[in-house]
N, C-alpha and C positions, 0 to 999 in steps of 0.2 A: 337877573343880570344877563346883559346879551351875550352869545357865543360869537365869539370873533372868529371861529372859525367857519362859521354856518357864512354863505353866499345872504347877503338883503336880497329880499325881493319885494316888488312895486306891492302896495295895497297889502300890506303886513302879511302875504301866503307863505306858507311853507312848502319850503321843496320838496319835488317827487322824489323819492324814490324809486332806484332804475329795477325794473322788471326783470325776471330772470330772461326773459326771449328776448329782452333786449342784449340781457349781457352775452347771449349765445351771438346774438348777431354781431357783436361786437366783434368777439372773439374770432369767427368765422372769415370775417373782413381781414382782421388782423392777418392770421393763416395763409390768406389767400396773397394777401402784399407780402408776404415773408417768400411764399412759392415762387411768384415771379418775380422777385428781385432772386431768386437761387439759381431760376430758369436762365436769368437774364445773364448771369455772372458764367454760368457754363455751357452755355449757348442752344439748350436743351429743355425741354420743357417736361414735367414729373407731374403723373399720373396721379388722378387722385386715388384716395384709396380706396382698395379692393378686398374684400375678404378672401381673394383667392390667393393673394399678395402679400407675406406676412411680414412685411415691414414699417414702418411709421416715416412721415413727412421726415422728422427728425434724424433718422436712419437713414434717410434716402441724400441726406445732402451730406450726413460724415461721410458715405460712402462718394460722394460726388467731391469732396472737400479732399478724400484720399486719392482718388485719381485722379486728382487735378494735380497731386503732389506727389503721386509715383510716378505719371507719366506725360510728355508733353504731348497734345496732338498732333495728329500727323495730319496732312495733306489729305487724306482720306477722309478722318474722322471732319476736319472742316467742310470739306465737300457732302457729308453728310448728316449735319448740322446745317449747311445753305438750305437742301433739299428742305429739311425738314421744317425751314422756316421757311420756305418758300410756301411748302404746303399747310401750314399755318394761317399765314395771311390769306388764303383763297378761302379754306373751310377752316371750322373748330374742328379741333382731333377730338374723334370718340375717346371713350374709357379704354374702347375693347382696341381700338389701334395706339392708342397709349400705352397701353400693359404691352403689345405684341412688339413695340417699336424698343422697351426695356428689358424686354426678353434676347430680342435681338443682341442690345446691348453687352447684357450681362453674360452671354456666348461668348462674347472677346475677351472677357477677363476670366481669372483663376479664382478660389476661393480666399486669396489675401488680396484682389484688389488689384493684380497686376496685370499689364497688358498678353494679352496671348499672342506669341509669333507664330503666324502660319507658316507652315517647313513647303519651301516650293520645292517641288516634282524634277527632280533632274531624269528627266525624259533621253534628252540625246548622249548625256554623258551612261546611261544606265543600257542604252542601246550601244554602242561606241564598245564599254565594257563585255557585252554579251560579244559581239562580231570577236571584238579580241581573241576573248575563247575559244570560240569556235575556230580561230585560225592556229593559235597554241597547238588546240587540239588535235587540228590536221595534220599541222606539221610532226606533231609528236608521233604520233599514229605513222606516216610517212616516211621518219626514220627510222622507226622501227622494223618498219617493212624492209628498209633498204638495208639496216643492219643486220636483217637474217637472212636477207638474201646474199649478200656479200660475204657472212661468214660459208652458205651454206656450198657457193662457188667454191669457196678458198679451199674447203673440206673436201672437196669434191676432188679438186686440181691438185693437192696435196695428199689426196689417197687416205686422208683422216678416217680412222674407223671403217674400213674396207677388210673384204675377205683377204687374206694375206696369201691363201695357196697359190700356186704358181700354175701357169695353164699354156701350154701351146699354141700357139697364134701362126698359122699360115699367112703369108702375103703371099697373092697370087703375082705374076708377072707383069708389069706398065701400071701396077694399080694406081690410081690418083690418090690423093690425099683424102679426098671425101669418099672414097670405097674404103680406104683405110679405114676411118674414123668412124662409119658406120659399122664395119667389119665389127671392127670394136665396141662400137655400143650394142653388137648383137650378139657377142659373146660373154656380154655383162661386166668387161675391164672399163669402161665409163659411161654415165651417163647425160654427158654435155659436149656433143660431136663438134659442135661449133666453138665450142671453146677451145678444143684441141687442132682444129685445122686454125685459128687463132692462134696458138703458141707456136705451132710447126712455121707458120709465115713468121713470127716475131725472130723465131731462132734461124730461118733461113734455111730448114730442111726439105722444103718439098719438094725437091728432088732427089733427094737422099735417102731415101727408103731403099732397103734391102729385099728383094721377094727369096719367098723361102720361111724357113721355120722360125722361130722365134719364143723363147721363155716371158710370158707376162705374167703381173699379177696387177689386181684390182687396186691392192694398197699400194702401189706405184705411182709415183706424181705422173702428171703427161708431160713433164720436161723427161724425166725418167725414163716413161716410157717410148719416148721419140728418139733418143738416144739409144736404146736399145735396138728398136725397128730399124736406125739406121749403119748399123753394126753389123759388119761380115762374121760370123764368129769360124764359120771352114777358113779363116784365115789363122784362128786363135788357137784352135780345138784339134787334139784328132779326133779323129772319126773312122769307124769301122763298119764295115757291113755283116749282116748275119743273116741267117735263111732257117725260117720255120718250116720241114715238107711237112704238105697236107698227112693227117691223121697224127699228129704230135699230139703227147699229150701235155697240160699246164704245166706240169713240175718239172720234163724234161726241157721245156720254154725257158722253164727259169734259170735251168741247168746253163743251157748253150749262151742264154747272157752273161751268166756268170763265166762260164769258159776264155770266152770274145772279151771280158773287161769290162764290160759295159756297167753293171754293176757290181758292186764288191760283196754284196749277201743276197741270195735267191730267196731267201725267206721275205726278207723286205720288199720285193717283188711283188709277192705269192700277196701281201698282206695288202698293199693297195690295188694289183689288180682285180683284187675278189671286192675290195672295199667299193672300187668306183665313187660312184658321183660327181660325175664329172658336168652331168648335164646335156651329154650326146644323144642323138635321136631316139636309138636303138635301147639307150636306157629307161625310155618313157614306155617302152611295151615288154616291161621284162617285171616280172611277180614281184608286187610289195611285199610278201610276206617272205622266208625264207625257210626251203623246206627242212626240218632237220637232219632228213636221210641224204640231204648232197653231201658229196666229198667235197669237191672243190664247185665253189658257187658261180665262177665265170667261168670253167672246163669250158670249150669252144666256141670262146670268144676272142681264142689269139690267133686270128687271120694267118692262115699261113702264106708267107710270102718273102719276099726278100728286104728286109729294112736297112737305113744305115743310122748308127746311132753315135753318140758322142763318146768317147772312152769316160769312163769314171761318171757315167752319168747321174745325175736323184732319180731312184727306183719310181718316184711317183710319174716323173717326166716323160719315161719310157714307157708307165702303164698307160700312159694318155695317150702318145702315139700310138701305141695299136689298138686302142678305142676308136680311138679317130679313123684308124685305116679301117678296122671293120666297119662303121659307120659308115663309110662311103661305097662298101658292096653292097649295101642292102639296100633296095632301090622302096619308091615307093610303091611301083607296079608289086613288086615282093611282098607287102606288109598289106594288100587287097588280094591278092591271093591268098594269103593265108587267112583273111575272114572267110574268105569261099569254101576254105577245106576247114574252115572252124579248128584250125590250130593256133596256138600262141606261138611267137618269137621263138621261147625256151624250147617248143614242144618241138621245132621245126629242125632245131638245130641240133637236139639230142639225137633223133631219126637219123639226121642227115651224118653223124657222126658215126652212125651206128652201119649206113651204106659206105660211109667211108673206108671203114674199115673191113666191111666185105667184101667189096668190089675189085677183083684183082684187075679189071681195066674199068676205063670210065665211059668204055659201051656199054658195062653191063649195069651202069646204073640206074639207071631207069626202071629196067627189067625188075631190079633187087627192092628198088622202092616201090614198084606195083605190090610186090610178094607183103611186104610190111603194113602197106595201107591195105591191103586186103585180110590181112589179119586181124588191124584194129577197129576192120569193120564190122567183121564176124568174132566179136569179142566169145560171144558164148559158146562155138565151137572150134577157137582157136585161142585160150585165156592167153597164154605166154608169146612170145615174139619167135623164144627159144634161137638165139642169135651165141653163135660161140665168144665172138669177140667182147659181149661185155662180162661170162662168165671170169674169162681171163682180167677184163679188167677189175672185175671184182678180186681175185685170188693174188693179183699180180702186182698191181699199183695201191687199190683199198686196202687192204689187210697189215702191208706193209708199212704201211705211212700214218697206221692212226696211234697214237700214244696207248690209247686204252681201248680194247678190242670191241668192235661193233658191229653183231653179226647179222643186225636187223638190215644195217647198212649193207654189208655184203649180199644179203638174198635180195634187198629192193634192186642192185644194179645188176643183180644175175636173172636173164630174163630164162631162164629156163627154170627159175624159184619165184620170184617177183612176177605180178599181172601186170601188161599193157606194156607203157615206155616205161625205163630207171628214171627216177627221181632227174638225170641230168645226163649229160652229155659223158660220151667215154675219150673224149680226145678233140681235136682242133680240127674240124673240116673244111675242105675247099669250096670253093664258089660251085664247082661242078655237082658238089657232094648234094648242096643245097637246093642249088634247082633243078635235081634228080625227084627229094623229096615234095618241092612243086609242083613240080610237072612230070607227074611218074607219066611212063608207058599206062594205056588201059590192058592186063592181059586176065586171064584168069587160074593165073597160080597162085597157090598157097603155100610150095618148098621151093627151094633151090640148094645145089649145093655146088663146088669150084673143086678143081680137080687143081691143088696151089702149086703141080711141078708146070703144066702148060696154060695156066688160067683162065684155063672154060668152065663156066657156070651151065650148071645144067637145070631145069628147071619141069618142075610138078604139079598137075591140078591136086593128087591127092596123095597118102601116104604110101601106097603100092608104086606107085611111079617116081614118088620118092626115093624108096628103098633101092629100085632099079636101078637109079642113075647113081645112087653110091657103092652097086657091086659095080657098073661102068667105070666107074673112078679107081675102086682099086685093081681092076682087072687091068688099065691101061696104065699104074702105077706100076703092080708085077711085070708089067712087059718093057716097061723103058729100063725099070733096073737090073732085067737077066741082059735088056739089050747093051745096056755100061758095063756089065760084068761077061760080056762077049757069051752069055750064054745062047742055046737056041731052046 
């Protein structure tokens, strides 16, 4: 029975059956119209496969089938899709620029298929933001600056955190505002001169300044202290004069201000004159350390002279003007001198206290200070000074004034116990007393002694001619007193 399904064919043959290479090549053809109608739909054409590649024709279009439905193209992706079908039509694409051209591709998308947005570069906005800063910064930094300078003015002009003790200030006579104002920053009451000749103009005082003495202090504003400078106070104040003579000693100094008013307690005196620190010339060459055999530490440093002082004065304002006055006797030719004799300040002035008080005139001073520097120069054959007037002040002023007895102290200021000069000065010497022991006579004695009813000094190379002039001295002592008492 025939198969209605079988094909007739001519001359009773039976059909071939198809070869398996055929059916490969069928299949093959098939593949290849499936590719480019996928190419043709997405405007791109897909690589065959590669073993390097591990996806299938069939993978390769879901994934073309997916970005065509997650994203549309853009104006780019067209323009590179023309290209590439431009470069199509000229040559066939290799494998190996197929595969590189879907490499390409699959850079732009993420691993679900979606488009990749490149992040553009904000260049000028990231530049714009840096300048910004940097001016922030300036500014910031620029206020700062002007804000610690503007407080440190204020502080300044306001006396904020300033030494508060009080200091004597001289204005000389015509001074200008700007001699003023320097005056001032040299005696350390401010340190912004221009800024105070600024306030003097804003308030209208430059010519109102007072010359003459004056109470300042540091921690005084400059309106303050312009106000003060321009203040008569001998209009306000009494005032008294008092007179230290040459050879006083400190505590009876303290006495006669206390007598005069001046001050109301000598003790409080006594306590900042010795104290000082005032910052005076004369106080930069006088011993750091302090010895403990002085009795009184500035003994002949109160200038004897005539002052005038303010009734009820502050004992420290007093101590400062007779710092100030001795300061101004003591020259600087004075202070090269005494490098030349290899003395200190101290050592000059204790001598010079010590001719003070021998010297019944002040011709013979000289003479009495040759006698002394010749003694401390032959120290090993003359150890002691042997001078009466400090024994006295040892027995007389020392002894009496110390709370708890000190006899170490007594023998250092008794030079006929103690070697060389006393630890310090026995009293307040004059200018004369001073540059006696500067500039002694050159002679070559080693005694002298004063006959204290007519005040002749008589004067010895050695102990024999010593002893002479002192039966001279009492011989013509016996004769003036038979001569008082009319005897012959």
């Amino acid at each position: 029975m025939a198969d209605l399904n079988k094909p007739e064919l001519e001359n009773g043959q039976e059909p071939e059956s198809p070869s398996p290479a055929g059916t490969e090549t069928a299949l093959d053809d098939a593949m290849n119209e499936m590719d480019a109608f996928i190419s043709e739909m997405s405007g791109a054409s897909q690589p065959e496969e590669d073993p390097a590649v591990s996806f299938s024709g069939k993978g390769a279009k879901s994934m073309l089938d997916h970005r065509q439905h997650s994203d549309e193209p853009t104006a780019a992706d067209r323009k590179k899709a023309a290209k590439k079908a431009a470069k199509k039509q000229k040559r066939p694409m290799s494998i190996e620029e197929d595969i590189a051209d879907l490499a390409e591709e699959e850079k732009e998308y993420d691993e679900w298929g979606r488009k990749i947005r490149k992040k553009r570069r904000k260049r000028k906005k990231s530049r714009k933001l840096s300048c910004t800063l940097v001016l922030l910064t300036l500014i910031v930094s620029l206020s700062s600056v002007l804000s610690v300078t503007i407080l440190a003015v204020a502080k300044e002009m306001y006396g904020i955190d300033k030494d508060i003790e009080e200091k004597i200030i001289t204005i000389p006579a015509g001074a200008a505002v700007s001699d003023i104002a320097q005056q001032l920053q040299n005696e350390k009451m401010l340190t912004l001169p221009q800024v105070f000749r600024l306030v003097s103009r804003m308030k209208g005082k430059d010519g109102d300044f007072v010359a003459g003495e004056h109470v300042l202090s540091a921690s005084m504003s400059y309106e303050t202290m312009i106000e003060e400078l321009c203040t008569n106070h001998s209009d306000e104040r009494e005032s008294v004069r008092v007179t230290f003579p040459e050879g006083t000693t400190l505590l009876r100094c303290a006495e006669i201000l206390q007598e005069n008013e001046v001050i109301t307690n000598a003790d409080d005196f006594l306590f900042f004159f010795n104290g000082g620190g005032w910052d005076f010339e004369f106080e930069h060459h006088l011993p750091t350390t302090v010895n403990p055999l002085k009795f009184q530490r500035m003994e002949g440093y109160c200038f004897p002279d005539t002052y005038e002082f303010y009734v009820h004065e502050e004992p420290n304002i007093v101590a400062q003007k007779i710092y100030a006055h001795f300061d101004s006797k003591i020259t600087e030719g004075d202070y090269k001198k005494m490098e030349e004799l290899g003395m200190s300040l101290d050592q000059v002035i204790t001598l010079a206290s010590i001719v003070q008080a021998e010297a019944g005139k002040e011709s013979d001073m000289k003479d009495i200070a040759s006698v002394f520097h010749n003694r401390l120069l032959n120290s090993s054959m003359f150890p002691q000074l042997q001078s009466d007037p400090t024994r006295k002040y040892a027995e007389d002023v020392i002894a009496p004034n110390l709370q708890i007895a000190n006899q170490l102290m007594c023998d250092a200021y008794n030079t006929y116990v103690g070697p060389g000069l006393p630890p310090g000065a026995i009293n307040n010497p004059g200018k004369a007393a001073i540059e006696a022991v500067l500039y002694p006579n050159d002679t070559p004695y080693y005694y002298f002694v004063a006959n204290v009813d007519t005040k002749v000094t008589y004067y010895a190379v050695d102990n024999a001619g010593h002893e002479a002039n002192i039966a001279k001295i009492r011989a013509e002592q016996e004769e003036a007193r038979k001569a008082a008492n009319g005897e012959n």
